[in-house]
LOTIFI-847484 format. One record per atom (N, C-alpha, C, O, CB): residue in one letter; x, y, z. Coordinates in steps of 0.02 Angstrom, whole numbers, plus 50000, padded with zeros to 5 digits. Each point is the difference from the previous one (the first is absolute). Last residue first. Glycine has a CB too. Layout:
# LOTIFI-847484
SITE resn  east north    up
SITE    A     X     Y     Z
...
//
This chain:
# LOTIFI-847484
SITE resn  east north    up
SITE    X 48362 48795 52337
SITE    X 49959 50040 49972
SITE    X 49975 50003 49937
SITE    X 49961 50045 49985
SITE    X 50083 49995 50086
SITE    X 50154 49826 50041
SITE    X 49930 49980 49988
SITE    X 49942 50064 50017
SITE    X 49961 49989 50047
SITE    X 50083 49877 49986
SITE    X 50198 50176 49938
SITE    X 49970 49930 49931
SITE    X 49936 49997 50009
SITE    X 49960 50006 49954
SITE    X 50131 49905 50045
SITE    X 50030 50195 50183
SITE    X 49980 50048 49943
SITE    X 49969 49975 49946
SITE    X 49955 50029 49969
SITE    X 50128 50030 50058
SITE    X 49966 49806 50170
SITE    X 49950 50044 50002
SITE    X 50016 50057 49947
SITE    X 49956 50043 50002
SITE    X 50018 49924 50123
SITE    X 50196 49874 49871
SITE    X 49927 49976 49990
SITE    X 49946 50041 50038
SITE    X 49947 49968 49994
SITE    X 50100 49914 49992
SITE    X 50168 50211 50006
SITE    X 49975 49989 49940
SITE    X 49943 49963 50004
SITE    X 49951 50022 49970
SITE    X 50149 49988 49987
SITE    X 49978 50009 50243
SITE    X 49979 50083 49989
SITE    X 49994 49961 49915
SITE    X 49941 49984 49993
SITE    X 50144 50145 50117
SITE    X 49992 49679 49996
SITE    X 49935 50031 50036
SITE    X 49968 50078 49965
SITE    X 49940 50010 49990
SITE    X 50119 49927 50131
SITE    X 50169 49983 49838
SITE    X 49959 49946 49939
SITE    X 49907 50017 50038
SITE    X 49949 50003 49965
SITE    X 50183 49855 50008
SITE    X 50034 50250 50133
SITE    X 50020 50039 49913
SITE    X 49953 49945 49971
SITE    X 49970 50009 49947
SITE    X 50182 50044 50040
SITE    X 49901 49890 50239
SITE    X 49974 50051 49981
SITE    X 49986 50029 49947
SITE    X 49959 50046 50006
SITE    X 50074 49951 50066
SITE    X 50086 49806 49954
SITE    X 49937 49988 50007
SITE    X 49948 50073 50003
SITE    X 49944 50002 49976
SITE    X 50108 49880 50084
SITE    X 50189 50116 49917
SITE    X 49953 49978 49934
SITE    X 49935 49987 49998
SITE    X 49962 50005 49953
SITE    X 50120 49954 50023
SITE    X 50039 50123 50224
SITE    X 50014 50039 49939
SITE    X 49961 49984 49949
SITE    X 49957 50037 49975
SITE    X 50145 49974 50054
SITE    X 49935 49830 50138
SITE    X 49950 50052 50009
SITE    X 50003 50042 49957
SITE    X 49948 49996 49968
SITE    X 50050 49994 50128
SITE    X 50168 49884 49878
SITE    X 49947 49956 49999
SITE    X 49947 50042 49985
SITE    X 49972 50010 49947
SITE    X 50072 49908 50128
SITE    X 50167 50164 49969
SITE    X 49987 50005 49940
SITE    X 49937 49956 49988
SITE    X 49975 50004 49944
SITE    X 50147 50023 50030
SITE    X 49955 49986 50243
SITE    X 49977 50038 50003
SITE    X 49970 50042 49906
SITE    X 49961 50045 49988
SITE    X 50115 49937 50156
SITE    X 50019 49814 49934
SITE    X 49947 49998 50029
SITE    X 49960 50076 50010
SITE    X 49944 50010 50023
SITE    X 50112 49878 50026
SITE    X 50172 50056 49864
SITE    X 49924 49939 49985
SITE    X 49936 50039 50010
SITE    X 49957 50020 49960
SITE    X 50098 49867 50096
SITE    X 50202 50228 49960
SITE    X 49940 50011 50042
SITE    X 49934 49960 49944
SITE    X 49957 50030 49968
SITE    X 50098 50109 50105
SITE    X 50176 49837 49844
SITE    X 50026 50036 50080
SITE    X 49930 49986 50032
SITE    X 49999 49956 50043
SITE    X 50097 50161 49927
SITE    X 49889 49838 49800
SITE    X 50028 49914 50056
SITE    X 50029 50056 50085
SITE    X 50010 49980 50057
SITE    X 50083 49895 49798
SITE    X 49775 50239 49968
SITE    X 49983 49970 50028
SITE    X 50033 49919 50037
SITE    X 49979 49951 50032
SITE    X 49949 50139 49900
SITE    X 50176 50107 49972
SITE    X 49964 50018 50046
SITE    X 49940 49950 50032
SITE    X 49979 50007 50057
SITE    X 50061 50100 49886
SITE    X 50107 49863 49884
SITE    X 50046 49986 50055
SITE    X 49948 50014 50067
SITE    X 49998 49970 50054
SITE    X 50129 50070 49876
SITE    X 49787 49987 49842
SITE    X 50023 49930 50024
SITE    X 50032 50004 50077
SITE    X 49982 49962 50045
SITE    X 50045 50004 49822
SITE    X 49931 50218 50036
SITE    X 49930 49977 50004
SITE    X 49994 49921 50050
SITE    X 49969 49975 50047
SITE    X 50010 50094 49814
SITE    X 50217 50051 50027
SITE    X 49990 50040 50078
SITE    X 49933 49957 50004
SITE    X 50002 49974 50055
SITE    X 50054 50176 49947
SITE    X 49982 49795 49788
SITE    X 50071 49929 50053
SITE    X 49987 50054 50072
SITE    X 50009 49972 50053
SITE    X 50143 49971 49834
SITE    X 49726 50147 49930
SITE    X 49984 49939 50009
SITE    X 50040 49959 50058
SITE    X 49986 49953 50037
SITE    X 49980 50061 49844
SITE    X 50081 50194 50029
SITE    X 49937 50009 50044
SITE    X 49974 49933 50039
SITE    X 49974 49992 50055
SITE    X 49992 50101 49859
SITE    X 50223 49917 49918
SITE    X 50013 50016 50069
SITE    X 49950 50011 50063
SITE    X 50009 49994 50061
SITE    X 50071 50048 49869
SITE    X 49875 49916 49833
SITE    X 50042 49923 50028
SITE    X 50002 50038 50070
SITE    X 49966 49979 50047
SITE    X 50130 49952 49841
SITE    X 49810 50245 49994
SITE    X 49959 49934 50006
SITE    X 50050 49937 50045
SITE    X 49986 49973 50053
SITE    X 49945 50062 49814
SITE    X 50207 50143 50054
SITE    X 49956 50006 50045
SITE    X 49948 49957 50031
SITE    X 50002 49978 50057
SITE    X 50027 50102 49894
SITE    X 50080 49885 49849
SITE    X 50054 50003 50069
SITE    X 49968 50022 50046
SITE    X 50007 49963 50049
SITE    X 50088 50060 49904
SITE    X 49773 49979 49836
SITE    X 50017 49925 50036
SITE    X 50025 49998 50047
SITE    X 49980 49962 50044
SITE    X 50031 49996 49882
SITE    X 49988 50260 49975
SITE    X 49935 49983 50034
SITE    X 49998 49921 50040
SITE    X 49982 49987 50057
SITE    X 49961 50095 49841
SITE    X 50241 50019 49974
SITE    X 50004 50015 50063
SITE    X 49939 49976 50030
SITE    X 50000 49978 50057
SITE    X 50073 50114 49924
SITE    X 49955 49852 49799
SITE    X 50032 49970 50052
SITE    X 50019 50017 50074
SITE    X 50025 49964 50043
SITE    X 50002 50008 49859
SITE    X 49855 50132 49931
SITE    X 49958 49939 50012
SITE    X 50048 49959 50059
SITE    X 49985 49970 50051
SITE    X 49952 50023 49811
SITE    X 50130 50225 50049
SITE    X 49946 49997 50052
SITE    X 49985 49936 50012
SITE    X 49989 49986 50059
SITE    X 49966 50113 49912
SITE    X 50181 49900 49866
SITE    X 50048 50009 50074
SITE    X 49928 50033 50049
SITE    X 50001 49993 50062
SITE    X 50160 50051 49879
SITE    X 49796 49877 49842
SITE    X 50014 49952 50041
SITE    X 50061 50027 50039
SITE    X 50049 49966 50013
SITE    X 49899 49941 49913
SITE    X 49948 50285 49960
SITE    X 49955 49931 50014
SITE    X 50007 49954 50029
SITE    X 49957 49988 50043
SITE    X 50022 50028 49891
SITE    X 50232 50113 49973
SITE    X 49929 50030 50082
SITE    X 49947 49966 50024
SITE    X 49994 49981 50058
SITE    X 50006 50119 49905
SITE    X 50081 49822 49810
SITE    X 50062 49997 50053
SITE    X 49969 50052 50074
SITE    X 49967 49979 50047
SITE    X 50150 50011 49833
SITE    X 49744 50045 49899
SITE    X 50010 49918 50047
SITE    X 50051 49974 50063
SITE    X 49986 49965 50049
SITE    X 49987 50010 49836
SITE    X 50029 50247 50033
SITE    X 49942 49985 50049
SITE    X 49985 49943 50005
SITE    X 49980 49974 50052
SITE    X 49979 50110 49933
SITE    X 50226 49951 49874
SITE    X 50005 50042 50057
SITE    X 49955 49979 50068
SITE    X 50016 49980 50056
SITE    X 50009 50109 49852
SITE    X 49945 49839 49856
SITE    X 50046 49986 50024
SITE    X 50031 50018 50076
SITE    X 50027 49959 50037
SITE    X 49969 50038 49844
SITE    X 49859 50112 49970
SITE    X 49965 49954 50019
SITE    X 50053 49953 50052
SITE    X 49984 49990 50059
SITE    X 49932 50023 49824
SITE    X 50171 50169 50014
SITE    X 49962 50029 50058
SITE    X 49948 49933 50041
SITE    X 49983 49996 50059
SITE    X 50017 50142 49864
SITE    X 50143 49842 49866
SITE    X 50048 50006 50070
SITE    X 49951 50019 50047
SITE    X 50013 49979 50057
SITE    X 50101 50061 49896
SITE    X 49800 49937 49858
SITE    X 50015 49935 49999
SITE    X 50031 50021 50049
SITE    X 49981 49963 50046
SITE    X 50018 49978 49852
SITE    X 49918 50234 50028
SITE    X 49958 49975 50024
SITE    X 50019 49940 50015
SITE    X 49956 49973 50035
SITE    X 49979 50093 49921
SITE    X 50238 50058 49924
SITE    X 49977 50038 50077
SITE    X 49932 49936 50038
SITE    X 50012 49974 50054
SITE    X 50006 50196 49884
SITE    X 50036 49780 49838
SITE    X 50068 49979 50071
SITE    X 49980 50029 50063
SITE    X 49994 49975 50056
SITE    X 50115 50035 49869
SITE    X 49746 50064 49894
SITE    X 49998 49905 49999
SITE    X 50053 49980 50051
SITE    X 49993 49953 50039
SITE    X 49981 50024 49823
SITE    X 50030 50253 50056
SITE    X 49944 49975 50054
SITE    X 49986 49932 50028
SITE    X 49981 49979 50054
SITE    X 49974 50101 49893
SITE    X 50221 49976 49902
SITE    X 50018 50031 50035
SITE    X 49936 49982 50062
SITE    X 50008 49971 50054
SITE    X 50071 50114 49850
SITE    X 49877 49860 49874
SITE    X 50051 49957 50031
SITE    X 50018 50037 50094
SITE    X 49986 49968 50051
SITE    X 50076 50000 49791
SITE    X 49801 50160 50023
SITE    X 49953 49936 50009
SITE    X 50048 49968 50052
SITE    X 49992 49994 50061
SITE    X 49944 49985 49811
SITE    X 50166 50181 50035
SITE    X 49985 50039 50053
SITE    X 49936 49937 50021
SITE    X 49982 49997 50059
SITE    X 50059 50159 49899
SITE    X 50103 49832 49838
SITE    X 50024 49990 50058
SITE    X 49973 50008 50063
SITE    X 50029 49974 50048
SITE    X 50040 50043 49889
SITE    X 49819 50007 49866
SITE    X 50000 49905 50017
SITE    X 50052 50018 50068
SITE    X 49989 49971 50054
SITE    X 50011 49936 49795
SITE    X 49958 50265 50060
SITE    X 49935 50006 50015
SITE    X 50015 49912 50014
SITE    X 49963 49964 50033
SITE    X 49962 50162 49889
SITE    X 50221 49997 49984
SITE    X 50006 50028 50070
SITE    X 49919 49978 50029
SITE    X 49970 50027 50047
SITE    X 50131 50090 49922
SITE    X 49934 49809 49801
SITE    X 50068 49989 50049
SITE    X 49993 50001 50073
SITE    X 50009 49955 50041
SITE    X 50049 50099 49876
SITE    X 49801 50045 49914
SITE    X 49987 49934 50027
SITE    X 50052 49967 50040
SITE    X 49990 49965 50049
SITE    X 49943 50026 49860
SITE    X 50099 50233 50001
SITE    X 49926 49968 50075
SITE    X 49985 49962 49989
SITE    X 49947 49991 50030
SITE    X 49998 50071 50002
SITE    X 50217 49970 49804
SITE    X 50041 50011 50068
SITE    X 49936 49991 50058
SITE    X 50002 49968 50052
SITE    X 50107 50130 49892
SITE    X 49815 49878 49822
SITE    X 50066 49945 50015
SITE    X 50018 50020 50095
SITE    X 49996 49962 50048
SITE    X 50078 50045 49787
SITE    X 49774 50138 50070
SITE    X 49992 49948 50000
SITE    X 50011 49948 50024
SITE    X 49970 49964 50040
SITE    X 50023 50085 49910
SITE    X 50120 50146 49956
SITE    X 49989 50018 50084
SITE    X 49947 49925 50025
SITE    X 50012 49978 50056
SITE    X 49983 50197 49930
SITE    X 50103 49809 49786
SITE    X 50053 50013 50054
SITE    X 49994 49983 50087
SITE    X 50025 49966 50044
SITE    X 49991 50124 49862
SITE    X 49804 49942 49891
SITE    X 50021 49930 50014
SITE    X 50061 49995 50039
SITE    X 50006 49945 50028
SITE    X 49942 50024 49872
SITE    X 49987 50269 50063
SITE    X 49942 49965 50019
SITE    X 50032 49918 50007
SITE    X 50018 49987 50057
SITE    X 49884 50107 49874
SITE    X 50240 50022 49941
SITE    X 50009 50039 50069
SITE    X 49957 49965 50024
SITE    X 50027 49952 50026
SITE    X 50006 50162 49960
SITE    X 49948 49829 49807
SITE    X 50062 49972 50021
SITE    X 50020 50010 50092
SITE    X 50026 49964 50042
SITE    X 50012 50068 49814
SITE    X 49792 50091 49999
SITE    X 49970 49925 49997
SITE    X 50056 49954 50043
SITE    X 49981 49953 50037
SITE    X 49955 50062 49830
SITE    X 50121 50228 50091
SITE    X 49957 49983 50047
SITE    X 49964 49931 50010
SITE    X 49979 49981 50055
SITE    X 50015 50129 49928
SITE    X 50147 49922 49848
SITE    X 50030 50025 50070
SITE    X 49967 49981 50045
SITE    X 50011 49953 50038
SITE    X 50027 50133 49930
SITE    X 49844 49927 49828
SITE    X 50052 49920 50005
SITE    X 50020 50016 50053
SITE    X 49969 49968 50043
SITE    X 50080 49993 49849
SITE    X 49866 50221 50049
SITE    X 49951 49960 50021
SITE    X 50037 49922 50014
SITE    X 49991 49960 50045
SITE    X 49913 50121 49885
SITE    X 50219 50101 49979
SITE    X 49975 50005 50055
SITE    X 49961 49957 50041
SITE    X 50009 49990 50061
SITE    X 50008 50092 49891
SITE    X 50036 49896 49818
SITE    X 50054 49986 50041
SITE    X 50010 50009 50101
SITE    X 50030 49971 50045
SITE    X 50006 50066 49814
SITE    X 49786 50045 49966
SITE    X 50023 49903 49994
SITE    X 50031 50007 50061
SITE    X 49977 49995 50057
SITE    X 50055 49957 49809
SITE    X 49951 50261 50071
SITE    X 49955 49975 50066
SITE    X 49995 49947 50001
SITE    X 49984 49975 50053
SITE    X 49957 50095 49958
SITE    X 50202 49984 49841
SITE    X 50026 50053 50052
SITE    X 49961 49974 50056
SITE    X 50022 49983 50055
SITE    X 50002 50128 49872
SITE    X 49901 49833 49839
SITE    X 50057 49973 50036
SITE    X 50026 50012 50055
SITE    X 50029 49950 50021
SITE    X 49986 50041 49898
SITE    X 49846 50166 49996
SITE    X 49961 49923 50030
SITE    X 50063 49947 49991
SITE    X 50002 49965 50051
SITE    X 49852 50056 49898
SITE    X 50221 50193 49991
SITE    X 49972 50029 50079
SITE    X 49954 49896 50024
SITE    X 49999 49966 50051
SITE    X 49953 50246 49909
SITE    X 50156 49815 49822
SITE    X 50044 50000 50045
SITE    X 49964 50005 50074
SITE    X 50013 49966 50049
SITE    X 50071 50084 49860
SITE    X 49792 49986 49910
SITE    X 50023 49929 49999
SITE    X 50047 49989 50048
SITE    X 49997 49947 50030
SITE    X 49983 50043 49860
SITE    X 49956 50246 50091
SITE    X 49927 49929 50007
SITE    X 50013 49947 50023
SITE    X 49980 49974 50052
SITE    X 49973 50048 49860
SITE    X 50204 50106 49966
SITE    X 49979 50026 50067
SITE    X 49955 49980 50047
SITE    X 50008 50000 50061
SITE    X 50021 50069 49887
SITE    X 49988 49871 49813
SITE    X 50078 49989 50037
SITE    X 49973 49996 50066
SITE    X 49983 49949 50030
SITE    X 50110 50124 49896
SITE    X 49763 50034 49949
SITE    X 49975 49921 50012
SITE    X 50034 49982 50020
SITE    X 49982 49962 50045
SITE    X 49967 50010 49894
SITE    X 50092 50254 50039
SITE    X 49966 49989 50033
SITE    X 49975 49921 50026
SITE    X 49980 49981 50055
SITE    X 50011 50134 49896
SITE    X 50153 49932 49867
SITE    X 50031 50035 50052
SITE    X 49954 49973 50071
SITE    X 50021 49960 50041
SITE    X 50023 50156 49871
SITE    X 49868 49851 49870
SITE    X 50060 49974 50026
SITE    X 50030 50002 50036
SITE    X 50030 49948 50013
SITE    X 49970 50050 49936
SITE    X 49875 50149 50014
SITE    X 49946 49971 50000
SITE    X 50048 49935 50008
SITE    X 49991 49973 50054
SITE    X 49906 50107 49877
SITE    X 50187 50096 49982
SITE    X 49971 50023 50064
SITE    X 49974 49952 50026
SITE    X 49995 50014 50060
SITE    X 49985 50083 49914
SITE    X 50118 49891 49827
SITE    X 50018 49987 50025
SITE    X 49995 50045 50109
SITE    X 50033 50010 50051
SITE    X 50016 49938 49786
SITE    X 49793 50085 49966
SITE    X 50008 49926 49986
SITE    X 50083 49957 50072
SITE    X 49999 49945 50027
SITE    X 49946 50098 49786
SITE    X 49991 50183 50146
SITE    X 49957 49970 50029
SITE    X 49995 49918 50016
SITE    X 49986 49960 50045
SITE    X 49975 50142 49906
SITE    X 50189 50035 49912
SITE    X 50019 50002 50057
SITE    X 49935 49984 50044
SITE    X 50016 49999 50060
SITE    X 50083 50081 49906
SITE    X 49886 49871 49792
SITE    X 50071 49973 50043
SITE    X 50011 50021 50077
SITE    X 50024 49959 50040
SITE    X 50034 50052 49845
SITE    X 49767 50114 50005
SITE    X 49994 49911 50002
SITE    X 50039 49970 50030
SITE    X 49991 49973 50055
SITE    X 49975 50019 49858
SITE    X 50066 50252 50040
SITE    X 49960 50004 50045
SITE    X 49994 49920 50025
SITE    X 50010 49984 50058
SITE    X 49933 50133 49892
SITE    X 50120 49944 49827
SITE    X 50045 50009 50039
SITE    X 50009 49959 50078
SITE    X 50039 49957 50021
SITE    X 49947 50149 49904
SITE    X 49827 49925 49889
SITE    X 50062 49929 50014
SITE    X 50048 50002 50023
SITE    X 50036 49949 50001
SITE    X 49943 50017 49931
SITE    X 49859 50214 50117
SITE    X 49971 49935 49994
SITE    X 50059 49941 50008
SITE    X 50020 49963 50046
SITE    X 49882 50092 49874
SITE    X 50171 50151 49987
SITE    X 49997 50001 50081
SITE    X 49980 49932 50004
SITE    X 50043 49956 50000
SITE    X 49923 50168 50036
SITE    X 50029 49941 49731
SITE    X 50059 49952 50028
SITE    X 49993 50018 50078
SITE    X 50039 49960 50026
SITE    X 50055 50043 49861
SITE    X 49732 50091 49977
SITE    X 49995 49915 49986
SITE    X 50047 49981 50021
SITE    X 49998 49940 50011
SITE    X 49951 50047 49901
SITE    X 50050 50245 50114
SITE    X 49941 49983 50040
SITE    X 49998 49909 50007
SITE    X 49987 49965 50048
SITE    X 49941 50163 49902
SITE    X 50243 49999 49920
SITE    X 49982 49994 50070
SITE    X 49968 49966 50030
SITE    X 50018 49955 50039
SITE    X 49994 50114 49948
SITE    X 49945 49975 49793
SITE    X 50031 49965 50023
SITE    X 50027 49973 50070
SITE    X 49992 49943 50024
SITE    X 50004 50096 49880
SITE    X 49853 50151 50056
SITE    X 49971 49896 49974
SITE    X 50060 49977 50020
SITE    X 50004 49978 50057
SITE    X 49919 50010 49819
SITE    X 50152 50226 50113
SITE    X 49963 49972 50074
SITE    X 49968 49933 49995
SITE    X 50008 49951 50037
SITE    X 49960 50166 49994
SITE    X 50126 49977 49762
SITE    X 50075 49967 50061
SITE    X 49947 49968 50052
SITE    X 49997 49941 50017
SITE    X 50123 50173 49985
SITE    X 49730 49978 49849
SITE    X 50058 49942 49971
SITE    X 50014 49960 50053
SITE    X 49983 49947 50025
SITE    X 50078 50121 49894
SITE    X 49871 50142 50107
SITE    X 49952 49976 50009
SITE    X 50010 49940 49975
SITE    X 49957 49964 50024
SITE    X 49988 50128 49984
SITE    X 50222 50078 49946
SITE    X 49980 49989 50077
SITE    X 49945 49938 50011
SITE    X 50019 49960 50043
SITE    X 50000 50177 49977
SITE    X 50002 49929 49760
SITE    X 50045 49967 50019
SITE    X 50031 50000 50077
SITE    X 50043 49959 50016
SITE    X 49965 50057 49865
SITE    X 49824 50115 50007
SITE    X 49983 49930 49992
SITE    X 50055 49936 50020
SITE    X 49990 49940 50007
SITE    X 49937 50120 49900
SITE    X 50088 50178 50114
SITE    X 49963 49971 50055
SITE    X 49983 49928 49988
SITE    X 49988 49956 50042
SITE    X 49968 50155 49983
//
């Protein structure tokens, strides 16, 4: 028995240093695994740092074109209504001139009757004035 009780010491003292090495390369294994997985998310994260300054890049783009884009639209529209502007204005003058020369004609046909006219209109205003 004494020599059962030997072997098992023995035993008992080589598992341990058995047991080391493969812990030891457990643990290697695992820091590998580690090391690889945070490289893994480096690399990821760079992606994404790369992806982010991409999408960036491209809305500013679409973001100067669509300024630009407004900047023409509003430059043609101004454009537009200035050009309407002086075609009202100029219809307004054509009229005016024309009101003016029937006004005219009307009083070289009938003097005397555009006389009275004025004198009326200048009578009904000065009794509204002088209140």
């Amino acid at each position: 028995m004494a020599n059962n009780t030997t072997t098992d010491i023995a035993s008992a003292a080589r598992k341990p240093a058995a047991n080391r090495p493969a812990a030891e390369v457990e643990n290697a294994v695992d820091s590998a695994v580690e090391e690889g997985r945070e490289a893994q998310l480096e690399a990821q994260i760079a992606q994404l740092q790369s992806d982010l300054k991409s999408i960036t890049q491209t809305l500013a783009k679409l973001t100067e074109s669509r300024v630009e884009g407004a900047k023409e639209y509003a430059t043609a529209e101004f454009r537009q209504l200035k050009r309407r502007g002086q075609h009202v204005l100029e219809d307004a003058q054509g009229q005016a001139e024309e009101y003016e020369q029937q006004l005219k004609d009307t009083i070289r046909e009938k003097p005397l009757t555009a006389v009275a006219t004025a004198a009326g209109i200048g009578f009904v205003l000065a009794l509204l004035t002088r209140h």
